[in-house]
mmCIF file as Biopython writes it, N, C-alpha, C and O atoms, coordinates in Angstrom:
data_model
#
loop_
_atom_site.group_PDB
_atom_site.id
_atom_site.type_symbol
_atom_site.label_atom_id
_atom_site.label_alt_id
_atom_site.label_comp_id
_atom_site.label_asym_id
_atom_site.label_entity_id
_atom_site.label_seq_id
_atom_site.pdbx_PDB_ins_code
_atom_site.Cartn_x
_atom_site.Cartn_y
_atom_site.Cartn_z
_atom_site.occupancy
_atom_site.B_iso_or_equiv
_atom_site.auth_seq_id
_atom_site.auth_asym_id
_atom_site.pdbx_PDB_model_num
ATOM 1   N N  . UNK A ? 1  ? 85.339 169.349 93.337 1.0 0.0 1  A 1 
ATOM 2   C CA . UNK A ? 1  ? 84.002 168.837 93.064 1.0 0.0 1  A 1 
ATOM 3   C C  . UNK A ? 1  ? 84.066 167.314 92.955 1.0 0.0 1  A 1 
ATOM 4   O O  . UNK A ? 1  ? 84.891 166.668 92.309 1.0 0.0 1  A 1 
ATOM 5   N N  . UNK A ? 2  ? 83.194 166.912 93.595 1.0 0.0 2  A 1 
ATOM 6   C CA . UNK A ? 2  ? 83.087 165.476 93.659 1.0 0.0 2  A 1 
ATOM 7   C C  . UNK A ? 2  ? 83.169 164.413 92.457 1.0 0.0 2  A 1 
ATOM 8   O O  . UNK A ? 2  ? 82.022 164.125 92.118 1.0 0.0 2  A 1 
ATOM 9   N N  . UNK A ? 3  ? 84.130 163.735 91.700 1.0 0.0 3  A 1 
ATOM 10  C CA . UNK A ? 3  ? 83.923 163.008 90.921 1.0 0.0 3  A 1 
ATOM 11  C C  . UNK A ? 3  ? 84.144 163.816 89.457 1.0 0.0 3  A 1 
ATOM 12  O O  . UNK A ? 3  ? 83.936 163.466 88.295 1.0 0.0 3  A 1 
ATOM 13  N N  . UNK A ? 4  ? 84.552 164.797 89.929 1.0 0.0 4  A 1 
ATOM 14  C CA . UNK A ? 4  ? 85.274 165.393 88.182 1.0 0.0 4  A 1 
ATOM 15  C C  . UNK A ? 4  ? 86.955 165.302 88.742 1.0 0.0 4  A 1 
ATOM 16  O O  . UNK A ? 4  ? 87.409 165.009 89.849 1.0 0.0 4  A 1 
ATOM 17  N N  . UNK A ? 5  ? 87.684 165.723 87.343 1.0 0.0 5  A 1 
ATOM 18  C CA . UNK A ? 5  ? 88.723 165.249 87.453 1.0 0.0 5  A 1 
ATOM 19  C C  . UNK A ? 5  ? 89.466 166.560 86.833 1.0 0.0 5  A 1 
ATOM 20  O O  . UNK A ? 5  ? 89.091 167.159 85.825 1.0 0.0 5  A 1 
ATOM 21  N N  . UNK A ? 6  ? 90.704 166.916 87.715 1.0 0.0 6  A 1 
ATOM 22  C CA . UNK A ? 6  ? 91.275 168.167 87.319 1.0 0.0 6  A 1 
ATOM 23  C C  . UNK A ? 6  ? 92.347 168.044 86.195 1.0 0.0 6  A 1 
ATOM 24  O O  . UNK A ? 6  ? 93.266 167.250 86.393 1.0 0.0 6  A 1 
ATOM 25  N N  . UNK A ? 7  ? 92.316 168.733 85.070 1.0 0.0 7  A 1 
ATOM 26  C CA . UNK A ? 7  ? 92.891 168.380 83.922 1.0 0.0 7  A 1 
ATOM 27  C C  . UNK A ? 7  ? 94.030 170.149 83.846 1.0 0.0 7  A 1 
ATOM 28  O O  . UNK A ? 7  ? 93.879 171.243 84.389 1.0 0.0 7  A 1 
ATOM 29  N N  . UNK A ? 8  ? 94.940 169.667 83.024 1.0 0.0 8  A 1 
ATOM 30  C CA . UNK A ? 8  ? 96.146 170.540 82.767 1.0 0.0 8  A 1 
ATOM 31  C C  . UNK A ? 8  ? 95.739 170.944 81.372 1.0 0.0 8  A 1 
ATOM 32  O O  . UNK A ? 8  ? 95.805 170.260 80.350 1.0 0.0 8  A 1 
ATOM 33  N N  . UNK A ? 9  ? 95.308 172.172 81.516 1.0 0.0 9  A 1 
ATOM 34  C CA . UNK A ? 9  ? 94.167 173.406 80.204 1.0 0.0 9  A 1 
ATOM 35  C C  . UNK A ? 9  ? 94.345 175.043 80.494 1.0 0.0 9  A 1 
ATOM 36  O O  . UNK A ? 9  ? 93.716 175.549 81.423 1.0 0.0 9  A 1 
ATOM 37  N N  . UNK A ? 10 ? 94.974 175.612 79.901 1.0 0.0 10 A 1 
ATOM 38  C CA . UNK A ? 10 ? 94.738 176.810 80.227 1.0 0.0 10 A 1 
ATOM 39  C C  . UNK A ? 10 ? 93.335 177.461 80.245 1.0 0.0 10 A 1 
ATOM 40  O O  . UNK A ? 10 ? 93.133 178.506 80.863 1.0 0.0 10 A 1 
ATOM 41  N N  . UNK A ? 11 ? 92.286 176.758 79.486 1.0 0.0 11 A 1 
ATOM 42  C CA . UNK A ? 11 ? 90.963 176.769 79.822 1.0 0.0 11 A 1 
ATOM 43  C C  . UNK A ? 11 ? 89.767 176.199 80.169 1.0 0.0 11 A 1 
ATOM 44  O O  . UNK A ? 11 ? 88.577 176.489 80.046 1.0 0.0 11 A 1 
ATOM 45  N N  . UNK A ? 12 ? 90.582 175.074 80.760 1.0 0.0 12 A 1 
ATOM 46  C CA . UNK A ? 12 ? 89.440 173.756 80.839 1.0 0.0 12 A 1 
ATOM 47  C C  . UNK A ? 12 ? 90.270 173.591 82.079 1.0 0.0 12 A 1 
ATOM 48  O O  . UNK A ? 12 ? 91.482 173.384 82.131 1.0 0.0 12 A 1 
ATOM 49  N N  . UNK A ? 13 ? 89.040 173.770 83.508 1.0 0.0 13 A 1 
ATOM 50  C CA . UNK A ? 13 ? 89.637 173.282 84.956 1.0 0.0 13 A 1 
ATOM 51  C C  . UNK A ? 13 ? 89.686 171.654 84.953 1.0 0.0 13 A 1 
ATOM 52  O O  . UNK A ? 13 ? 90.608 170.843 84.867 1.0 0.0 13 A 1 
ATOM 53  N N  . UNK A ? 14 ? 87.908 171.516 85.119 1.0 0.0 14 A 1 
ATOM 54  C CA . UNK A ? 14 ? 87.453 170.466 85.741 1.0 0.0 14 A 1 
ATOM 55  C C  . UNK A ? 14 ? 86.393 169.269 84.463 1.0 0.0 14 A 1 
ATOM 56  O O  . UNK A ? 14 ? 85.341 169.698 83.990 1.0 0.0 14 A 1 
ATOM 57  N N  . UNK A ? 15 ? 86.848 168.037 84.150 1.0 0.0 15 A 1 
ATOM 58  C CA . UNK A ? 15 ? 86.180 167.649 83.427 1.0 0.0 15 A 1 
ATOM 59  C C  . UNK A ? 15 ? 85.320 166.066 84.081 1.0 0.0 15 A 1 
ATOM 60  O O  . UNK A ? 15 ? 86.041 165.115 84.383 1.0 0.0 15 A 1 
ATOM 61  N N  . UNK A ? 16 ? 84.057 165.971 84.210 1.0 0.0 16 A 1 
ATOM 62  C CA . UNK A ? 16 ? 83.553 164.687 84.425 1.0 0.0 16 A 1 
ATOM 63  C C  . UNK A ? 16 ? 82.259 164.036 83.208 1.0 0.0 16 A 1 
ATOM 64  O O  . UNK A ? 16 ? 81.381 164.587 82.544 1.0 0.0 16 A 1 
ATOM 65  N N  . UNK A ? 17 ? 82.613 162.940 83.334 1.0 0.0 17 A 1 
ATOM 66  C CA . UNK A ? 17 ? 81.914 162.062 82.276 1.0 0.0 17 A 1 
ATOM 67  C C  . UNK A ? 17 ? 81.182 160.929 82.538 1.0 0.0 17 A 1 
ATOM 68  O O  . UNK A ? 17 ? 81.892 160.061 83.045 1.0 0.0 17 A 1 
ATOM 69  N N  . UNK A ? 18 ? 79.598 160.474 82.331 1.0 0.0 18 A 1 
ATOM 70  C CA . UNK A ? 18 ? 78.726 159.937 82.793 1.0 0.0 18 A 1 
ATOM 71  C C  . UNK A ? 18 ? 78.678 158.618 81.393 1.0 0.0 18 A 1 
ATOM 72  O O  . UNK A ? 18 ? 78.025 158.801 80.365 1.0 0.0 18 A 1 
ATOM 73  N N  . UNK A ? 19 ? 79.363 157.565 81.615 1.0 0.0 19 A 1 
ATOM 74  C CA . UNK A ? 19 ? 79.096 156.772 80.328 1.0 0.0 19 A 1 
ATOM 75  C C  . UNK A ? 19 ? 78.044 155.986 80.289 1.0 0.0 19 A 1 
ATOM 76  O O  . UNK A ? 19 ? 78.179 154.943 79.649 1.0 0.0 19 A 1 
ATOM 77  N N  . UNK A ? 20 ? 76.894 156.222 80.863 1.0 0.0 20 A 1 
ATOM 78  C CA . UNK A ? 20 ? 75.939 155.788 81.092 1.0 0.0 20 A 1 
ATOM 79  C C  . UNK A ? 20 ? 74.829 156.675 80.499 1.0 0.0 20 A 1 
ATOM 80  O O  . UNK A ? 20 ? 73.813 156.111 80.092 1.0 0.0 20 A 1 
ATOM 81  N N  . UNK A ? 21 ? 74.931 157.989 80.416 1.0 0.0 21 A 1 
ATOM 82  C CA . UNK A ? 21 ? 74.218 158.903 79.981 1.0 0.0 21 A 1 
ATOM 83  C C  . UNK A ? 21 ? 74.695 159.834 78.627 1.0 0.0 21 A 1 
ATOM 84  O O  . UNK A ? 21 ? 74.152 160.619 77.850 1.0 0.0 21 A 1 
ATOM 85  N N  . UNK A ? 22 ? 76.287 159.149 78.872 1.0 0.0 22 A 1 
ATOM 86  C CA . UNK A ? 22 ? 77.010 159.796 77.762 1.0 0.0 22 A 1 
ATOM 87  C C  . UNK A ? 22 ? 76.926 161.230 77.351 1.0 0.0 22 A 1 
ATOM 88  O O  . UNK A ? 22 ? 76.824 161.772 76.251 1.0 0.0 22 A 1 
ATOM 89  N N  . UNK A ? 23 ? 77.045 161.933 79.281 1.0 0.0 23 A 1 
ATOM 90  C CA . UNK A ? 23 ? 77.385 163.184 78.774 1.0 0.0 23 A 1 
ATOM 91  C C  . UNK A ? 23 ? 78.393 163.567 79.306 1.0 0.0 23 A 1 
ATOM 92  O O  . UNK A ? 23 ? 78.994 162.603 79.780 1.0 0.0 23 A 1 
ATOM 93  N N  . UNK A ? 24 ? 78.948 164.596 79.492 1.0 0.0 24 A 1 
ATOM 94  C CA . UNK A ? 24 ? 80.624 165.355 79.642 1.0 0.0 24 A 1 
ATOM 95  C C  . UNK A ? 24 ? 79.614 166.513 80.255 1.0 0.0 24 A 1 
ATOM 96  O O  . UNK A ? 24 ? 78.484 166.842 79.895 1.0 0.0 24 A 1 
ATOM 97  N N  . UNK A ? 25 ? 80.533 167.045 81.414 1.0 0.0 25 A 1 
ATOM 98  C CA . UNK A ? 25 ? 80.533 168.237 82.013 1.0 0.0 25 A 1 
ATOM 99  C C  . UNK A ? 25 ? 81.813 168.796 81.858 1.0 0.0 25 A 1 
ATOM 100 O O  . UNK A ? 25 ? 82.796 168.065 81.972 1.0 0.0 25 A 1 
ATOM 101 N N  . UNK A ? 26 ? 81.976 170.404 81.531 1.0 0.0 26 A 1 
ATOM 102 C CA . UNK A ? 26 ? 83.209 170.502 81.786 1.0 0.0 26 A 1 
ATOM 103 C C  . UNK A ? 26 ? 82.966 172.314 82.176 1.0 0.0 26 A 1 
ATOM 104 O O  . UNK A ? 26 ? 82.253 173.178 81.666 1.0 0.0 26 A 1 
ATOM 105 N N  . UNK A ? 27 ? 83.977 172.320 83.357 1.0 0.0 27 A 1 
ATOM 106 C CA . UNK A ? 27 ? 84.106 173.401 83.819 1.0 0.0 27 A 1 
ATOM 107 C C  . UNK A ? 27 ? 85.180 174.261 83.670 1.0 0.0 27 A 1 
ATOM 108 O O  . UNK A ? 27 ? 86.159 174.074 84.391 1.0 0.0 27 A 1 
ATOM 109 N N  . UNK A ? 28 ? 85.183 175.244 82.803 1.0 0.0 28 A 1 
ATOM 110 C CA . UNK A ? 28 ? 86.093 176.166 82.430 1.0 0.0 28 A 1 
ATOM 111 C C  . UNK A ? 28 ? 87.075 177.094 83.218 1.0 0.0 28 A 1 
ATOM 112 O O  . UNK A ? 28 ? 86.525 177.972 83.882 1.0 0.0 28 A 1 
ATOM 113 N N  . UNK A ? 29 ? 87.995 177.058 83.240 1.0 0.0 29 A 1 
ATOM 114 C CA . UNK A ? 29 ? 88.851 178.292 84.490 1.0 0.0 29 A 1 
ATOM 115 C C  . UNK A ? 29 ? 87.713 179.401 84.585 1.0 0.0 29 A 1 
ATOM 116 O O  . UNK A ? 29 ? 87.701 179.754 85.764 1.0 0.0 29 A 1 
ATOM 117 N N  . UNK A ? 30 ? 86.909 179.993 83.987 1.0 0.0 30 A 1 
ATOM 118 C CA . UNK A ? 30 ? 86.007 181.388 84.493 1.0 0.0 30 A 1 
ATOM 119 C C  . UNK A ? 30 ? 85.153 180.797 85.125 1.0 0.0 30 A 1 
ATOM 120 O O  . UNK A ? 30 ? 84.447 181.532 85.816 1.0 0.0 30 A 1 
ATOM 121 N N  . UNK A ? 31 ? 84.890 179.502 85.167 1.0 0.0 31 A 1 
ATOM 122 C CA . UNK A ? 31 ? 84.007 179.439 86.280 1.0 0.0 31 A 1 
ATOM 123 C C  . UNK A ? 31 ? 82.641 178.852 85.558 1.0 0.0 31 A 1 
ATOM 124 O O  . UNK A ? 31 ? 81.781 178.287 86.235 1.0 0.0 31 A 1 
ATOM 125 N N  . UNK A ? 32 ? 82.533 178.995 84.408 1.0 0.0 32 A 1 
ATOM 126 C CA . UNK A ? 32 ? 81.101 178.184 83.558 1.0 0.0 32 A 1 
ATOM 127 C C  . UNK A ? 32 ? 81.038 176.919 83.212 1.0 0.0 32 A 1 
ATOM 128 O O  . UNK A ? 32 ? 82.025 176.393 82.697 1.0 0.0 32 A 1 
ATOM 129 N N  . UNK A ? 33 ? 80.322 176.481 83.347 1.0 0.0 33 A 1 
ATOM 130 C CA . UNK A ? 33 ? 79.719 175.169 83.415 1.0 0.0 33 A 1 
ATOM 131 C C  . UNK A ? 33 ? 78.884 174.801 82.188 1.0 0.0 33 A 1 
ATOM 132 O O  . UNK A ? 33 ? 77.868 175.433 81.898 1.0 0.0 33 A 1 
ATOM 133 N N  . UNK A ? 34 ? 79.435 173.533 81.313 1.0 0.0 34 A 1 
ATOM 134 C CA . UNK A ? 34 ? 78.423 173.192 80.322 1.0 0.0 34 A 1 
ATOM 135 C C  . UNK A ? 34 ? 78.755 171.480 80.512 1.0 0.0 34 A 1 
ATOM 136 O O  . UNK A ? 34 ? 79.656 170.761 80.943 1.0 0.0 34 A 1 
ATOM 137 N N  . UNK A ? 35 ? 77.299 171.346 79.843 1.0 0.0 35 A 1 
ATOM 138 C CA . UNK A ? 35 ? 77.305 169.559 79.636 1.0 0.0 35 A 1 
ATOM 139 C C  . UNK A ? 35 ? 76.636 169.245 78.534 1.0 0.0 35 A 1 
ATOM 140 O O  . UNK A ? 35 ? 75.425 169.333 78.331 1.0 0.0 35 A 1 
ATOM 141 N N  . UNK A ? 36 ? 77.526 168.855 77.795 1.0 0.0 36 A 1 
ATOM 142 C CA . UNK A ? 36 ? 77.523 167.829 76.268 1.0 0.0 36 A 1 
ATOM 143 C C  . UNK A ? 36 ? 77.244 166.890 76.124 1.0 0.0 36 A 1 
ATOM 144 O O  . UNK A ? 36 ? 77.774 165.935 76.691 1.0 0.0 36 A 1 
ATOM 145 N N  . UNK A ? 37 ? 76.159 166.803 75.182 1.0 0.0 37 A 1 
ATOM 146 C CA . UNK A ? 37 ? 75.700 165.779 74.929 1.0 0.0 37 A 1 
ATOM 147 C C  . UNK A ? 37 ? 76.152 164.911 74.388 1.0 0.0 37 A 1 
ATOM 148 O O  . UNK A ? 37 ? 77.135 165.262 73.735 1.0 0.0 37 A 1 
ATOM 149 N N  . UNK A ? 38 ? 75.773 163.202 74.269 1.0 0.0 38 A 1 
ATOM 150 C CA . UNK A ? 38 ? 76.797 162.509 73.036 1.0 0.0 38 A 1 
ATOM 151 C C  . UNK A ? 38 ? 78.023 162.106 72.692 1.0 0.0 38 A 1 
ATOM 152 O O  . UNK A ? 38 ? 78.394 161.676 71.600 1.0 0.0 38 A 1 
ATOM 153 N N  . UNK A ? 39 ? 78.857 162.322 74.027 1.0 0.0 39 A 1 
ATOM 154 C CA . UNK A ? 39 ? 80.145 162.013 74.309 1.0 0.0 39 A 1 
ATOM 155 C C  . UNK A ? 39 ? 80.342 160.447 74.985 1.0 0.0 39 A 1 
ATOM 156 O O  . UNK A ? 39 ? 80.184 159.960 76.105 1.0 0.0 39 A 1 
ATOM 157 N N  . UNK A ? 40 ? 80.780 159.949 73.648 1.0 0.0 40 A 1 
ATOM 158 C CA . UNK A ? 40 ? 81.321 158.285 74.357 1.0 0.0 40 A 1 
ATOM 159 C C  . UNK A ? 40 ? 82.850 158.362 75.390 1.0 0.0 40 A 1 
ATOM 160 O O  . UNK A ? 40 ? 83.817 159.116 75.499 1.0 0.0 40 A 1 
ATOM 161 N N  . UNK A ? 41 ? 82.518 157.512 75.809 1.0 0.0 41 A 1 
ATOM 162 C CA . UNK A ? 41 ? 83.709 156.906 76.627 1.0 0.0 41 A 1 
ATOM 163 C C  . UNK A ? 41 ? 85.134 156.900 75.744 1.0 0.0 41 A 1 
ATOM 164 O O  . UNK A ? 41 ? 86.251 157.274 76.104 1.0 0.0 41 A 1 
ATOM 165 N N  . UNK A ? 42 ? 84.635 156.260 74.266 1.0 0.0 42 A 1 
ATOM 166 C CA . UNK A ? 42 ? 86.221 156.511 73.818 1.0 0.0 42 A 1 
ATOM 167 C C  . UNK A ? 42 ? 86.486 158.376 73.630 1.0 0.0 42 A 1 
ATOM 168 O O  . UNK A ? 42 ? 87.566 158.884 73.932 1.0 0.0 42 A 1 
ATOM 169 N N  . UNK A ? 43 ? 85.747 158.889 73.293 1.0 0.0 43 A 1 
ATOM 170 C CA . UNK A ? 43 ? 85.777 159.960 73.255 1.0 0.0 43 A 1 
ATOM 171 C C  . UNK A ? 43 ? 86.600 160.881 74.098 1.0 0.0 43 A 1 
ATOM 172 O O  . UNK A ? 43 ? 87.618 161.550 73.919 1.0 0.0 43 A 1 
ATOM 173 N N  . UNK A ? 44 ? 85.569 160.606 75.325 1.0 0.0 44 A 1 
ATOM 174 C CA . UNK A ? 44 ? 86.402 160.834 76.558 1.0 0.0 44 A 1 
ATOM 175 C C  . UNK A ? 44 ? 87.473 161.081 76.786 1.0 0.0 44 A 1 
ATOM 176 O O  . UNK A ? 44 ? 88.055 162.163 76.862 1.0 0.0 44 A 1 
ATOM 177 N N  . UNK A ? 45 ? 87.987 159.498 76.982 1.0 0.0 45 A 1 
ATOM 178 C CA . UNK A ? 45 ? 89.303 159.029 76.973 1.0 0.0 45 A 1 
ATOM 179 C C  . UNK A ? 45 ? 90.522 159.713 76.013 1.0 0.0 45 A 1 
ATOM 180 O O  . UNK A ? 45 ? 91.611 160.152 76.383 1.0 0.0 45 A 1 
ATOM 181 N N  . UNK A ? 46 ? 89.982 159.649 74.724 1.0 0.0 46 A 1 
ATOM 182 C CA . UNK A ? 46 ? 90.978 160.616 74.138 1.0 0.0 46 A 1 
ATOM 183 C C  . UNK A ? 46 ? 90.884 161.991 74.483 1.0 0.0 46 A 1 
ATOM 184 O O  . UNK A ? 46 ? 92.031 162.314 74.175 1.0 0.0 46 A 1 
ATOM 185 N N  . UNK A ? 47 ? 90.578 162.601 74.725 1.0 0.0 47 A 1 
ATOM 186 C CA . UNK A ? 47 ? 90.023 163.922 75.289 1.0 0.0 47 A 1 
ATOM 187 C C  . UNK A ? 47 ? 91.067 163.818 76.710 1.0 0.0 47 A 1 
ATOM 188 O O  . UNK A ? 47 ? 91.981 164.639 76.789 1.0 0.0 47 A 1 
ATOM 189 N N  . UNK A ? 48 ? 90.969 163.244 77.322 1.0 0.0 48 A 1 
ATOM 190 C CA . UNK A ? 48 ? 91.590 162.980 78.379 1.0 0.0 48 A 1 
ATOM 191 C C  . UNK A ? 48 ? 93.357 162.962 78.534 1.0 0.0 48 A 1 
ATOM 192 O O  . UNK A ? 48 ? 94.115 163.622 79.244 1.0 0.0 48 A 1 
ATOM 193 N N  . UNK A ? 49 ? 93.610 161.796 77.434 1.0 0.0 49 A 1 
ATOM 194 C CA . UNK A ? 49 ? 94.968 162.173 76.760 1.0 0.0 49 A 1 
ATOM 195 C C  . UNK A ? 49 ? 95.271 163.003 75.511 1.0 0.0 49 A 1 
ATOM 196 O O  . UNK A ? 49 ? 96.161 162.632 74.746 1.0 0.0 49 A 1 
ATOM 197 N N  . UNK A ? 50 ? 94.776 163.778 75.348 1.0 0.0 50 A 1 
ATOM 198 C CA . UNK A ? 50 ? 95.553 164.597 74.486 1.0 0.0 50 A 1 
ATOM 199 C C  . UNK A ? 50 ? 96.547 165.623 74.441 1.0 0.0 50 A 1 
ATOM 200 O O  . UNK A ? 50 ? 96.558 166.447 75.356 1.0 0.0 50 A 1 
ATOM 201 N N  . UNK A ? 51 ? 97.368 165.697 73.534 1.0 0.0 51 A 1 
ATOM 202 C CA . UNK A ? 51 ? 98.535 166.706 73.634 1.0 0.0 51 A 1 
ATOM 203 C C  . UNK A ? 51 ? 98.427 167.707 74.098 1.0 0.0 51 A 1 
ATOM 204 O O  . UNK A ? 51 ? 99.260 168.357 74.729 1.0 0.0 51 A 1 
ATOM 205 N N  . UNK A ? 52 ? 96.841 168.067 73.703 1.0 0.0 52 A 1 
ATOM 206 C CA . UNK A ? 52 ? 96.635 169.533 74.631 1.0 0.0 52 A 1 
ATOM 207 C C  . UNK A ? 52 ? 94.550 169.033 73.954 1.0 0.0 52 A 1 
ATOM 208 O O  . UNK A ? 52 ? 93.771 168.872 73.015 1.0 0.0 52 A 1 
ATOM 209 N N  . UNK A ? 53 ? 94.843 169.038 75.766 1.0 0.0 53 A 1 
ATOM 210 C CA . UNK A ? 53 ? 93.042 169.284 76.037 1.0 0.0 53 A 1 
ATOM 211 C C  . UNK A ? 53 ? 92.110 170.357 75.200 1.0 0.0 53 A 1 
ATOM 212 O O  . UNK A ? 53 ? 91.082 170.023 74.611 1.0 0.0 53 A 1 
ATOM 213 N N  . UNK A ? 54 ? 92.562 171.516 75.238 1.0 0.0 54 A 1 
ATOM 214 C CA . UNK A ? 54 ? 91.434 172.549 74.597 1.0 0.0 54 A 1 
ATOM 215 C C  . UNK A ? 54 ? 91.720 172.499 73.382 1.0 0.0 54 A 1 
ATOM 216 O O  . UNK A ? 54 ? 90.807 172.700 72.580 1.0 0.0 54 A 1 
ATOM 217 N N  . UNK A ? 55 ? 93.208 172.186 72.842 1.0 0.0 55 A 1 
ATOM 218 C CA . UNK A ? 55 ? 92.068 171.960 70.850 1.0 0.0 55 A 1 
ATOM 219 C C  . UNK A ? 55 ? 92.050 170.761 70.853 1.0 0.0 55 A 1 
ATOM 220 O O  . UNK A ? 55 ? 91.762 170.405 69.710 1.0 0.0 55 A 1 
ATOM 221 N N  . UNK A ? 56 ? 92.268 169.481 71.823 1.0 0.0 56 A 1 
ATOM 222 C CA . UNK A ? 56 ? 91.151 168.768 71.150 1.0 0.0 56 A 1 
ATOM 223 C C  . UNK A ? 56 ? 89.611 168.966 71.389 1.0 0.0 56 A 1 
ATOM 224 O O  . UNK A ? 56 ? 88.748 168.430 70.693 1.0 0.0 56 A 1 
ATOM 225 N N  . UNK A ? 57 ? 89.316 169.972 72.672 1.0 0.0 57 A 1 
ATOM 226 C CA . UNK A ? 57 ? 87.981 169.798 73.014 1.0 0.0 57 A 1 
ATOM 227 C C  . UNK A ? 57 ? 87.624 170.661 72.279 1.0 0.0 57 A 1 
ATOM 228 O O  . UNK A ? 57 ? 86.403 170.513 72.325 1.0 0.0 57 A 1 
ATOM 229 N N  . UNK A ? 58 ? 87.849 171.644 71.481 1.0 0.0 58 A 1 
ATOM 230 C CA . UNK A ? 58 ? 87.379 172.242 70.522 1.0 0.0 58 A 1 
ATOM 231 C C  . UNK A ? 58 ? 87.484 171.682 69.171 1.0 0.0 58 A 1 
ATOM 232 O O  . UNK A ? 58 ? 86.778 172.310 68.382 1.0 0.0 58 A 1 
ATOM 233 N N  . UNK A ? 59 ? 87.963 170.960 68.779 1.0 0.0 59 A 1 
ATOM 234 C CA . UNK A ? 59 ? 88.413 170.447 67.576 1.0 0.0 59 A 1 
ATOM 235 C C  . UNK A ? 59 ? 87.085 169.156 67.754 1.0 0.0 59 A 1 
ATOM 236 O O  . UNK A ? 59 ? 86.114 169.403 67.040 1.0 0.0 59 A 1 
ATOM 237 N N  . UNK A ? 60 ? 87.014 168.404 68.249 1.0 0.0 60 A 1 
ATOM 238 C CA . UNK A ? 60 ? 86.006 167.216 68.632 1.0 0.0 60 A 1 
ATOM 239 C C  . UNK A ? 60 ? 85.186 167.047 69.703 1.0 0.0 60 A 1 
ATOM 240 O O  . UNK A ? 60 ? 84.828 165.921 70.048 1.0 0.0 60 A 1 
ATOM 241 N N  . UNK A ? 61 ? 84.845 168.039 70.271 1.0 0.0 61 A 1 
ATOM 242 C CA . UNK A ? 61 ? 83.574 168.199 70.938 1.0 0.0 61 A 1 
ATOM 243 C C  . UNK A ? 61 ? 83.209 169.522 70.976 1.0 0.0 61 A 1 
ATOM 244 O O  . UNK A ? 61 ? 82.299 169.391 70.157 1.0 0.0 61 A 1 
ATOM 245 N N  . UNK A ? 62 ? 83.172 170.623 71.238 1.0 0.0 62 A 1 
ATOM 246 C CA . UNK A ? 62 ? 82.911 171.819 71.699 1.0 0.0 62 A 1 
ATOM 247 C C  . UNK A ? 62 ? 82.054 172.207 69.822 1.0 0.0 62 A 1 
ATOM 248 O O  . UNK A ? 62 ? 81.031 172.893 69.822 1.0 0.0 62 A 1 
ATOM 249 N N  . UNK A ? 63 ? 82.470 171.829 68.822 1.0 0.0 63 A 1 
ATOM 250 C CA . UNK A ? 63 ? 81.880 171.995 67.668 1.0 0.0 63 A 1 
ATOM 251 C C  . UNK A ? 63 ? 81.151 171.292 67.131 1.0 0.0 63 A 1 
ATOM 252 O O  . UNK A ? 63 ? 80.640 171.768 66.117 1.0 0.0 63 A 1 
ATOM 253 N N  . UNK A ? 64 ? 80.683 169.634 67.580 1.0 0.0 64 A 1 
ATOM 254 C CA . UNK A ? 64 ? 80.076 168.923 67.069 1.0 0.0 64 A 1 
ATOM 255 C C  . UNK A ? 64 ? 78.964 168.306 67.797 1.0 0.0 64 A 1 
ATOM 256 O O  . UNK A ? 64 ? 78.007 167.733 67.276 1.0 0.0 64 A 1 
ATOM 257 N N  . UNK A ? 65 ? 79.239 168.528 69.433 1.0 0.0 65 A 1 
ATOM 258 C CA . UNK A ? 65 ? 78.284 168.313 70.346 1.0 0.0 65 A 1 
ATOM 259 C C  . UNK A ? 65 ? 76.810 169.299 70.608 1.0 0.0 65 A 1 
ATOM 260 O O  . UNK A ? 65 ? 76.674 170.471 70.255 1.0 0.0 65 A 1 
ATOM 261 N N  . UNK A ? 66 ? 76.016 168.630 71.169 1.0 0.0 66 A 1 
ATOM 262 C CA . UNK A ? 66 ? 74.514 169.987 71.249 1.0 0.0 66 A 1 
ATOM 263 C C  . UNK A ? 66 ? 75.245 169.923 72.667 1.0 0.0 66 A 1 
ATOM 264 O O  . UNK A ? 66 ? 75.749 168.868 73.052 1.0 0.0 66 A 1 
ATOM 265 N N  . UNK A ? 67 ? 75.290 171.287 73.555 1.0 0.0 67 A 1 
ATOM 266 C CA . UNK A ? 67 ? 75.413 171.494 74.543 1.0 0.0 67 A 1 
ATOM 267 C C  . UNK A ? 67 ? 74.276 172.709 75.186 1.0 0.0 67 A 1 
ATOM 268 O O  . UNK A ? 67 ? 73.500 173.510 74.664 1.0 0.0 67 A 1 
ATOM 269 N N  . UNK A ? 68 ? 74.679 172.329 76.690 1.0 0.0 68 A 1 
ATOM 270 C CA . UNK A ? 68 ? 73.694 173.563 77.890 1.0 0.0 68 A 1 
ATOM 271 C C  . UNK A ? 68 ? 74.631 173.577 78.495 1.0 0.0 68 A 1 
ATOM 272 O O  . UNK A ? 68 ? 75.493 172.743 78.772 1.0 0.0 68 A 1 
ATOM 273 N N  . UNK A ? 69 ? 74.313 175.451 78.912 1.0 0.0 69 A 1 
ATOM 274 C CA . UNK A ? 69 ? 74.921 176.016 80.080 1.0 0.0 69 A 1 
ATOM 275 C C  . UNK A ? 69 ? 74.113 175.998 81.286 1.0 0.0 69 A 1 
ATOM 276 O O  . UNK A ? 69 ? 72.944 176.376 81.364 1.0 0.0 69 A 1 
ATOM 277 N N  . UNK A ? 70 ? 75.021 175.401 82.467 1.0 0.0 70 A 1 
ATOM 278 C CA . UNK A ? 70 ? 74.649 175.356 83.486 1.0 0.0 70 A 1 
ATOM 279 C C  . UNK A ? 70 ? 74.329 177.305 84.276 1.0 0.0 70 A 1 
ATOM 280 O O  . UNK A ? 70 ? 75.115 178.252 84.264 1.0 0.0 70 A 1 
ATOM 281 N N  . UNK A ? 71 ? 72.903 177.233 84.853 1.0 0.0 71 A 1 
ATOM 282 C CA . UNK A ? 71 ? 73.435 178.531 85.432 1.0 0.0 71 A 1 
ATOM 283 C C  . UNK A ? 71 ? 73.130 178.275 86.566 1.0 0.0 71 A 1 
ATOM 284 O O  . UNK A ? 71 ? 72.530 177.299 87.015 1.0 0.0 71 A 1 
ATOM 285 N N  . UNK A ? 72 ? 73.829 179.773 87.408 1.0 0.0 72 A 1 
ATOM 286 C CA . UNK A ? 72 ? 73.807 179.533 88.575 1.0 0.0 72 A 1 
ATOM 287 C C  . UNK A ? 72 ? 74.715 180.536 89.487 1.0 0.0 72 A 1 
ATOM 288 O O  . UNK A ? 72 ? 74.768 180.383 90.707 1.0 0.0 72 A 1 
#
């Protein structure tokens, strides 16, 4: 997908981030699609490097963000 970026997650494929709108898409290995609101750039970024992607994205975004599921 154009402009997301493939990350090493046993449950997180594909993640892209709009710092302009400051939201996060992230696409899960099953295939679902959500986009979070309220996600800064530093945010991101750490998200990006972390020891392990899914607890930080659960630990600091997935619990504190308002999110939508994409359908489709």
């Amino acid at each position: 997908m154009l402009g997301f970026t493939q990350v090493e997650s046993s449950n997180i494929d594909l993640l892209k981030h709009d710092s302009d709108t400051m939201e996060l898409i992230v696409v899960f290995k099953s295939g679902a699609m959500y986009k979070y609101s309220d996600v800064s750039s530093r945010e991101y970024e750490a998200l990006l490097h972390a020891d392990s992607i899914g607890s930080h994205f659960n630990r600091h975004i997935k619990t504190g963000k308002s999110f939508e599921k994409f359908e489709g």
